[in-house]
Steps between C-alpha positions, in 0.01 A plus 500: 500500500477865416390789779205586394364132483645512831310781642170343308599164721545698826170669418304223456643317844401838720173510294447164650548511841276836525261280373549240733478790821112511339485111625528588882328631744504893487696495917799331312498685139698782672799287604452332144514819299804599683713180466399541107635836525837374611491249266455793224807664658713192468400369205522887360856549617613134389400603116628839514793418717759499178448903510378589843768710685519763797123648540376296207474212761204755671350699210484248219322247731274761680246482250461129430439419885279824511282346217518143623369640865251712312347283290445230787351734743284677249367132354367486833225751415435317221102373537508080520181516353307733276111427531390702186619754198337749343199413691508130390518256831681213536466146677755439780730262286493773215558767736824337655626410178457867343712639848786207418490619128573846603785379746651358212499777285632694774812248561570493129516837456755518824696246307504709177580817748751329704666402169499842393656679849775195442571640132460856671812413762681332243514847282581671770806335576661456159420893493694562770820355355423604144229707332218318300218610325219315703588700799261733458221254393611319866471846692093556399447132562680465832257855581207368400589156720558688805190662464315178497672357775421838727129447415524204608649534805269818564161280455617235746583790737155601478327201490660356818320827650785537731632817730517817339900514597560161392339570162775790499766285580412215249435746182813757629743181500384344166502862307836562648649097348304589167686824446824417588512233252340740229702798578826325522389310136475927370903455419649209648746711674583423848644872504165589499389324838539730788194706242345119414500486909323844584275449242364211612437577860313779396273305289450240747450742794243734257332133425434436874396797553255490273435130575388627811234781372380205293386279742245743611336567187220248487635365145504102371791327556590508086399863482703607815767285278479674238464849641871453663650310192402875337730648747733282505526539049472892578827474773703246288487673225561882577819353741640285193485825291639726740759203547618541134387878510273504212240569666212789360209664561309308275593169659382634819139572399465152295602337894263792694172429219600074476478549923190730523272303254576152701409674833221664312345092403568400816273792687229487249485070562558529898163478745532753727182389691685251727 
């Protein structure tokens, strides 16, 4: 059996169980979502295993747990039921089965993402042996994935309408995972890791800290989301250019405007009345 049917098999079996987590009560889908999780690292490491080695047994599998835990808690906010569309209401029964339709969709498209992030991590580490020409195709997927996964994990955050310090805590330590993996995928160099290191800490202590300011602006769980997935894009990638030091002043304002005009949406659509 080739890899990449492999990958498409291990895919579909993760896709599966997060589906199953949707069967149980919502007290136990925690526990659930986690055991899938570890699941995604095992089965993750026991396809790549041929070329894991040294870090690689960390940052290649950081992202495929990361997504598995993602997805699972972010289903959660998925409505069971959707009552009407476009101003058209429905009957319980069609209701119900417009919310499962929509949890399907979402679980297939984790299967085609989780297929992708397993293609991602394969890339990376035949690239760091040899070079190969999808490596840079791999880089803007495996940044685009990680952005995902941060919004996410930022939603849930909000949604769960916790402590302003655990909020912190929760978006500091995911943006701090999600970076190392991307900045150490920048070269593949483990030369490069005392910088891969520093870098990271600083996004993920920046993230709290801004985690924290968040979670005091009256702002939608999505929105609030979405507001810190901007800064989290900005951070990522002026700290992967200034890792490879090609970074300019043009790249700077495209971050600054890209960050401005989603804080912009998001105080124009927040009610300030209370």
């Amino acid at each position: 059996m080739s890899k990449r049917a492999r990958f498409f098999i291990i895919s579909l079996i993760l896709g599966f169980f997060l589906w199953l987590t949707g069967l149980f009560g919502v007290e136990k889908r925690l526990a659930l979502v986690l055991s899938v999780s570890g699941i995604a690292y095992v089965l993750s490491a026991w396809v790549l295993f041929e070329d894991l080695k040294g870090w690689e047994w960390v940052t290649l599998l950081i992202l495929p747990v990361l997504f598995t835990l993602g997805t699972g808690l972010f289903g959660n906010l998925l409505p069971s039921a959707i009552p009407s569309i476009f101003g058209l209401s429905f009957q319980i029964e069609t209701s119900l089965f417009l919310g499962a339709v929509v949890r399907f969709i979402f679980i297939v498209l984790y299967v085609f993402g989780m297929y992708a992030v397993l293609l991602t991590e394969n890339i990376f580490s035949v690239a760091s042996i040899r070079t190969i020409q999808l490596f840079r195709a791999a880089r803007s997927v495996s940044f685009i994935l990680a952005l995902v996964v941060s919004l996410f994990f930022f939603a849930v955050a909000f949604s769960l309408k916790l402590p302003f310090y655990i909020i912190g805590v929760i978006v500091g330590l995911v943006s701090l995972l999600l970076s190392f993996e991307s900045l150490w995928s920048v070269d593949l160099k483990t030369e490069h890791l005392d910088d891969v290191y520093r870098l990271s800490i600083v996004i993920g202590w920046l993230m709290g800290l801004f985690g924290c300011v968040i979670s005091f602006w009256p702002i939608g769980p999505f929105m609030g989301g979405l507001v810190l997935t901007s800064c989290f894009y900005a951070l990522l990638g002026i700290l992967e250019q200034r890792l490879v030091n090609k970074m300019m002043a043009v790249n700077y304002l495209e971050f600054v405007i890209f960050n401005l005009i989603i804080i912009l949406i998001a105080f124009l659509t927040t009610s300030w009345r209370g």
